[in-house]
N, CA and C atoms as a LAMMPS dump frame, in Angstrom:
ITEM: TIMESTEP
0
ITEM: NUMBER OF ATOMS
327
ITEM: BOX BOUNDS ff ff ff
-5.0000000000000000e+02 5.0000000000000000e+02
-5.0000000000000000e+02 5.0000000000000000e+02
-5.0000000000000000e+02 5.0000000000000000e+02
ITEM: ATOMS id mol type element x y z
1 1 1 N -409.728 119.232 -379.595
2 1 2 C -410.064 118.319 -380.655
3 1 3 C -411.079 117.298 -380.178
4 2 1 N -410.897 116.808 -378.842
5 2 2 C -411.778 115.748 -378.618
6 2 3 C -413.365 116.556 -378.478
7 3 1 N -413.368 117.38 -377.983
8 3 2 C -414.588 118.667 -378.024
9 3 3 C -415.186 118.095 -379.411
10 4 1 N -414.574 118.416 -380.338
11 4 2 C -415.036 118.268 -381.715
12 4 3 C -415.85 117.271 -382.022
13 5 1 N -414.376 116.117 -381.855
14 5 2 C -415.155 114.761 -381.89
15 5 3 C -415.954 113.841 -381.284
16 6 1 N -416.005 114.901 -379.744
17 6 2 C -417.563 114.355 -379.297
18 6 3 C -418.758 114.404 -379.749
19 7 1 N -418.37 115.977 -380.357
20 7 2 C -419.971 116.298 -381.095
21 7 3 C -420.109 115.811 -382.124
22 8 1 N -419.519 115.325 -382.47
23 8 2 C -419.726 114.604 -383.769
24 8 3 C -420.41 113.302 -383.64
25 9 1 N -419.211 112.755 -383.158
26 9 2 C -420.161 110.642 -382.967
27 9 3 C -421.371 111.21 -381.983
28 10 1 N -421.911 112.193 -381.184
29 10 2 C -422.853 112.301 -380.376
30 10 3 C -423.623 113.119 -381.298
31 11 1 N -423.601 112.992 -382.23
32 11 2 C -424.903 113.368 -383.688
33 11 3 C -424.921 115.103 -383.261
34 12 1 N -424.48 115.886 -382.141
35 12 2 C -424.517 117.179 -382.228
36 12 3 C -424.204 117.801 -383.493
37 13 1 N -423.242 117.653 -383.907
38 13 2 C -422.695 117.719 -385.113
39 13 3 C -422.632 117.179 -386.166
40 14 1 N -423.52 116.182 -387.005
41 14 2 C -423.811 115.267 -387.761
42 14 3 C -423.351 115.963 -389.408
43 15 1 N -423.377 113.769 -389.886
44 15 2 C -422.565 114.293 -391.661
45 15 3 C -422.877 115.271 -392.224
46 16 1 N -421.898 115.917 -392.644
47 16 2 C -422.631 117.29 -393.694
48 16 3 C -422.464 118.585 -392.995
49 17 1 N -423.193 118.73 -391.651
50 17 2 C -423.01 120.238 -390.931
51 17 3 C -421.747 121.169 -391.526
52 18 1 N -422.449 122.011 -391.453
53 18 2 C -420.958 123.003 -391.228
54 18 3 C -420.506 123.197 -389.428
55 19 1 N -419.447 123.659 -389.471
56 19 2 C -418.715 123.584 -388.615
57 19 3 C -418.873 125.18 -388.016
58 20 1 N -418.26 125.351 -387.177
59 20 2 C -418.669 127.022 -386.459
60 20 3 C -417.07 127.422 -386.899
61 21 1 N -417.336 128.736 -387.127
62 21 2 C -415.852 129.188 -387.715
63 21 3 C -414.951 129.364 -386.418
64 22 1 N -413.426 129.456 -386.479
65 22 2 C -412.497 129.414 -385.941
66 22 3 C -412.784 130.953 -385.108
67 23 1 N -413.054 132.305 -384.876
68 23 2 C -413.755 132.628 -384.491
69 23 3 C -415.209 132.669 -383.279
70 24 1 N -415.481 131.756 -384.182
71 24 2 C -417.059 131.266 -383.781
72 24 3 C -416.433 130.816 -382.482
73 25 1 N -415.775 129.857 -382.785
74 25 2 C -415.263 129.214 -381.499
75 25 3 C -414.564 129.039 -380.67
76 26 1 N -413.483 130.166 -380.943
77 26 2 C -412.58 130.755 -379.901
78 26 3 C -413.275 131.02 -378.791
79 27 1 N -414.476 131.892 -379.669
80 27 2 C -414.841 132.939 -378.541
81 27 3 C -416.237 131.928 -377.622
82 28 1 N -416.616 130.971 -378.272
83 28 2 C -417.349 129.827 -377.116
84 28 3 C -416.981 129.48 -376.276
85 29 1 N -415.416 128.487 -376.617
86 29 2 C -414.735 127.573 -375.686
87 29 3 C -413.431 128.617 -375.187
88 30 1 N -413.864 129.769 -375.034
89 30 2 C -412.635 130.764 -374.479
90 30 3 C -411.321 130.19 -374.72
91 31 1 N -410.357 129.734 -375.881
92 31 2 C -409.4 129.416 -376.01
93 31 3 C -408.731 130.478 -377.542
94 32 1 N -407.388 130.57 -377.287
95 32 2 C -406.973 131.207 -378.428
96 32 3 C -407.115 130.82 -379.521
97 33 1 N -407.483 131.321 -380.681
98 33 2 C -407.873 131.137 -381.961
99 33 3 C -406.903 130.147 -382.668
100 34 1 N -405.604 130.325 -382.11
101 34 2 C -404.693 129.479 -383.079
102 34 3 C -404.893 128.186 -382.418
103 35 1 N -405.204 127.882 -381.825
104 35 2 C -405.497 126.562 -380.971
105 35 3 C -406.456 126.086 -381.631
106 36 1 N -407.871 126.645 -382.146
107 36 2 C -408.94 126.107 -382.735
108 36 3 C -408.094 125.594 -384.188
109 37 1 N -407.408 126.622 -384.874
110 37 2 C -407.186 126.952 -386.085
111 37 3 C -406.366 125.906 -386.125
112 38 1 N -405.39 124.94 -385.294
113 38 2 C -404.9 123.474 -385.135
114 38 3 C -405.706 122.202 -385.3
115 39 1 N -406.926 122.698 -384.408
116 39 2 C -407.518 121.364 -384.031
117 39 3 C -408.156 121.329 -385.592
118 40 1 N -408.546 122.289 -386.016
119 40 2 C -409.15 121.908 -387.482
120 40 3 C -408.121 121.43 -388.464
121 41 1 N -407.095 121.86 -388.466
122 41 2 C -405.558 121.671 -389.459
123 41 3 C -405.793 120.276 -389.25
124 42 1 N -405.417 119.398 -388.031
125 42 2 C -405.575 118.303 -387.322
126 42 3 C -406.62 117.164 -387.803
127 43 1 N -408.56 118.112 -387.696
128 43 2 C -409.511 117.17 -388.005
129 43 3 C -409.165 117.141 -389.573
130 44 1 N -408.937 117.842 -390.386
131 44 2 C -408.926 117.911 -391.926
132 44 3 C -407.908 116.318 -392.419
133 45 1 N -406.509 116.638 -391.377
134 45 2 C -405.866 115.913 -391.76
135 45 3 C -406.165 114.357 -391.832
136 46 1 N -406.878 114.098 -390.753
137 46 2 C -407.677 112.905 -390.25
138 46 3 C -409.124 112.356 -391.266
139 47 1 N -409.166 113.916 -391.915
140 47 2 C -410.463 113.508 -393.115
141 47 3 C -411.895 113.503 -392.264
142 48 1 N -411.764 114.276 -391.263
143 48 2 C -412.631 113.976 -390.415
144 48 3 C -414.063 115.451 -390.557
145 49 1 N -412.854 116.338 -390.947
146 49 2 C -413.824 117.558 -391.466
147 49 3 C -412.978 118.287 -392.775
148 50 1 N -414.182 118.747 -394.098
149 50 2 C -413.365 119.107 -395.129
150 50 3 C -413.641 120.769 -395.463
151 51 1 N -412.801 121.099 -396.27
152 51 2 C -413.242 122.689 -395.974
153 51 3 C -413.614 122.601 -397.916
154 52 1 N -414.544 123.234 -397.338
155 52 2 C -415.408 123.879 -399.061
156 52 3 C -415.139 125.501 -399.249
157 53 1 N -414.162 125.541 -400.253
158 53 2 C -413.267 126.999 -400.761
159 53 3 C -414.617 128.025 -400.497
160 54 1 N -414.254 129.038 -399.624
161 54 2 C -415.361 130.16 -399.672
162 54 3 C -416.44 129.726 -398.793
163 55 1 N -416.734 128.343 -398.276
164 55 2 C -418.091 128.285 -397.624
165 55 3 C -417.886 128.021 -395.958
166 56 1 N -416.426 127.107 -395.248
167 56 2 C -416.212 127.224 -394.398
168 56 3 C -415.867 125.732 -394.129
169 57 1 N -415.769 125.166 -393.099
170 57 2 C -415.639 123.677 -392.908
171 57 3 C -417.022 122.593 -392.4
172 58 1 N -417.021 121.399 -392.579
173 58 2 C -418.483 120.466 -392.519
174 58 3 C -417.566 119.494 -392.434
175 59 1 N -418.382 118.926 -391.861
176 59 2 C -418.106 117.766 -390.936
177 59 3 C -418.469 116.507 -392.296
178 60 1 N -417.241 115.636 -392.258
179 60 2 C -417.347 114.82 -393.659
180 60 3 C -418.652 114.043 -393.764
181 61 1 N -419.343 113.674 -394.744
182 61 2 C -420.451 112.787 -395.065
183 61 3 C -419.958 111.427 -394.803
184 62 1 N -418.966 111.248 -394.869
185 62 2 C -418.714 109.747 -395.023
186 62 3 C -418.975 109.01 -393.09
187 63 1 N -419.901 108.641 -393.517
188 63 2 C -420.54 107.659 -391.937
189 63 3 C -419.163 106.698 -391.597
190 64 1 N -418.464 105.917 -392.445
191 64 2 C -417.638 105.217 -392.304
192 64 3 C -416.534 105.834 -391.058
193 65 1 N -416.062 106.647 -391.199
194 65 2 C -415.11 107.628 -390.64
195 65 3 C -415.468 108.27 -389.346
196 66 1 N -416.998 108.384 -389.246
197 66 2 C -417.544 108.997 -387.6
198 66 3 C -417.56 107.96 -387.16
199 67 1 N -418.152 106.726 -387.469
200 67 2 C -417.798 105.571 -386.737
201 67 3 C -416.605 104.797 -386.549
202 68 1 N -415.334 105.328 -387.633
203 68 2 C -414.456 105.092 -386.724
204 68 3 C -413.389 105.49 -385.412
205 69 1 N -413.887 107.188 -385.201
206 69 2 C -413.547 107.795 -384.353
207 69 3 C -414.543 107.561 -383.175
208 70 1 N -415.502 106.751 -383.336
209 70 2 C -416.612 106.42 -382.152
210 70 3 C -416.141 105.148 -381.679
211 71 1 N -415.251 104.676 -382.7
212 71 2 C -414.583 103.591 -382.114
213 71 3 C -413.501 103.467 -381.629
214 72 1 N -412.797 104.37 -381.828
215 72 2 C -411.795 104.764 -381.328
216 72 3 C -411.46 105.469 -380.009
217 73 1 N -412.745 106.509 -379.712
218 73 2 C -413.292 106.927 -378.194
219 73 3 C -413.632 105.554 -377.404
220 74 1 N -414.116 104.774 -378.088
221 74 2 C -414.512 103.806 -376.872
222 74 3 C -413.691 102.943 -376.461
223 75 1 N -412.615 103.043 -377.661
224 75 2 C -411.306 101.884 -377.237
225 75 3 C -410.666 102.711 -376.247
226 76 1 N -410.581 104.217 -376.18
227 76 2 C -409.947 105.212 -375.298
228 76 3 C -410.474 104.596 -373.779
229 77 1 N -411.43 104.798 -373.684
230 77 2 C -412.173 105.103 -372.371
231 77 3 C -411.885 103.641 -372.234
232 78 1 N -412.042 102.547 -372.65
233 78 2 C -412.328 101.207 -372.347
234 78 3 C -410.89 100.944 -371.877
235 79 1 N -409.805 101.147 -372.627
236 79 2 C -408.4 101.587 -371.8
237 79 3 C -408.42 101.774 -370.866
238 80 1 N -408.676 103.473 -370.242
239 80 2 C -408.501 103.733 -369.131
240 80 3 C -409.566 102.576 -368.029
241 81 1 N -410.497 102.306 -368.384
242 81 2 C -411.009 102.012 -367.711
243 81 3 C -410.857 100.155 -367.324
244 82 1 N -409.91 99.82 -367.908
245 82 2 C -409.557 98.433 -367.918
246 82 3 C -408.12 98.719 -366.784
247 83 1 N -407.719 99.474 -367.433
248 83 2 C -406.009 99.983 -366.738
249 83 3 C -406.528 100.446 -365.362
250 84 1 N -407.819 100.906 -365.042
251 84 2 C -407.9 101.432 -363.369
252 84 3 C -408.491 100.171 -362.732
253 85 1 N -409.334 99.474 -362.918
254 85 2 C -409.689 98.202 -363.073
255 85 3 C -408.151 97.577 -362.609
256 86 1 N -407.554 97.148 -363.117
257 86 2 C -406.454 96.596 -362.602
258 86 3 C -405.835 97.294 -361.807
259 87 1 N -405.694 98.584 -361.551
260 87 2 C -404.82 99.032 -360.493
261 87 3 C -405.54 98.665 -359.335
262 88 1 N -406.336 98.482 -358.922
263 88 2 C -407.565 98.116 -358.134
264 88 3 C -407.311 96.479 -357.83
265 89 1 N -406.476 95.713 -358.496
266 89 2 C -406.645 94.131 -358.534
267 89 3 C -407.399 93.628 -358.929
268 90 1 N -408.586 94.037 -359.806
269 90 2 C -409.435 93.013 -360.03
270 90 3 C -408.563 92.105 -361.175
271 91 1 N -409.092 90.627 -361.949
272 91 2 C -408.919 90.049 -362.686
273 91 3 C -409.788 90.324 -364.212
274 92 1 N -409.007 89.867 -365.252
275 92 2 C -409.676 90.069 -366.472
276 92 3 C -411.181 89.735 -366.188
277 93 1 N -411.131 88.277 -366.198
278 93 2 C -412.204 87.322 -365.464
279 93 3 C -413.574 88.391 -364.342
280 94 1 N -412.988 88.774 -363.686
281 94 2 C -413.395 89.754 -362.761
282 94 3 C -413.723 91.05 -363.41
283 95 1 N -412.642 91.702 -363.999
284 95 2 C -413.452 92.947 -365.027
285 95 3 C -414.537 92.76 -365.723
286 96 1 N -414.729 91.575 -366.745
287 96 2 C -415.868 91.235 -367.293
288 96 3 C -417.488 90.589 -366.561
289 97 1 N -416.891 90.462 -365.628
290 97 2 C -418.107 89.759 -364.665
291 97 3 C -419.042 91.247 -364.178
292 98 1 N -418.045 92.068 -364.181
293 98 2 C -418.602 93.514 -363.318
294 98 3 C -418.953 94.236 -364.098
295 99 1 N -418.877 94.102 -365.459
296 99 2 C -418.879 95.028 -366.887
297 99 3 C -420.4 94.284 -367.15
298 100 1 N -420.302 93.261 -367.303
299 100 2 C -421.75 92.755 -367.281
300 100 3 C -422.747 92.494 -366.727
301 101 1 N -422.425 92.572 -365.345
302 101 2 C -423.517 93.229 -363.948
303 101 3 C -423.727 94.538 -364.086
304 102 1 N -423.307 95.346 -364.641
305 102 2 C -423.809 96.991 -365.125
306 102 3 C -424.673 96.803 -365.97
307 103 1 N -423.812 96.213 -367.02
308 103 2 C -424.952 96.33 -368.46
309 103 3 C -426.486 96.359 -368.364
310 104 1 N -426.317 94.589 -367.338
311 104 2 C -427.572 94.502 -367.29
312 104 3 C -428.578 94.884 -365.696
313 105 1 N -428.199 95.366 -365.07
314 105 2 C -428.463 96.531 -364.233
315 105 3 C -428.948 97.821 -364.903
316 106 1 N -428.238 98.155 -365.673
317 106 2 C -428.304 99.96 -366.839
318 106 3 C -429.777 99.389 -367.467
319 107 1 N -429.849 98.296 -368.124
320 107 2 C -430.526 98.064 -369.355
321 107 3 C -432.054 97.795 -368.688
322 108 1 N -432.193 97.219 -367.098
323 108 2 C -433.334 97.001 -365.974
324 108 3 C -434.01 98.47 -366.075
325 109 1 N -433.305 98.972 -365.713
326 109 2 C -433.558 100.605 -364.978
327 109 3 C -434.431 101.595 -365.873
């Protein structure tokens, strides 16, 4: 599923697309079909991809909704990455000091 929803907030997969059939993508990401045939049960449920009777599944139009699973990846990662951050000892104070010596290091370069 997260496969999915990378390609998605990473515009690979942008509003509207159709989606690669269950099939399609077994046989890409070498995993059993009923596994795909979840993760879509899954994105549908989430409203995240809708299926059009006869044409296959697309990735929803609504921008509102990719950006909130883009926000939701980054609260993920920003988690882990706050939680290792502390296993390490640094301080809040200290996490943010080092979060913003990247930024603007990344943004130099």
């Amino acid at each position: 599923m997260n496969y999915l929803k990378r390609q998605i907030v990473t515009g690979a997969l942008k509003a509207g697309d159709k989606i690669p059939s269950v099939r399609e993508l077994a046989a890409e990401m070498q995993i059993n079909p009923n596994t795909i045939q979840r993760t879509f049960q899954e994105l549908e449920r989430e409203e995240i991809v809708e299926t059009r009777r006869g044409l296959g599944r697309y990735v929803t139009s609504e921008e509102s909704k990719i950006m909130a699973i883009k926000k939701e990846m980054a609260g993920d990662l920003l988690g882990r990455f706050i939680q290792g951050m502390r296993e390490l000892g640094f301080a809040e104070e200290d996490i943010v000091a080092i979060v913003q010596e990247a930024v603007k290091t990344s943004t130099q370069e």
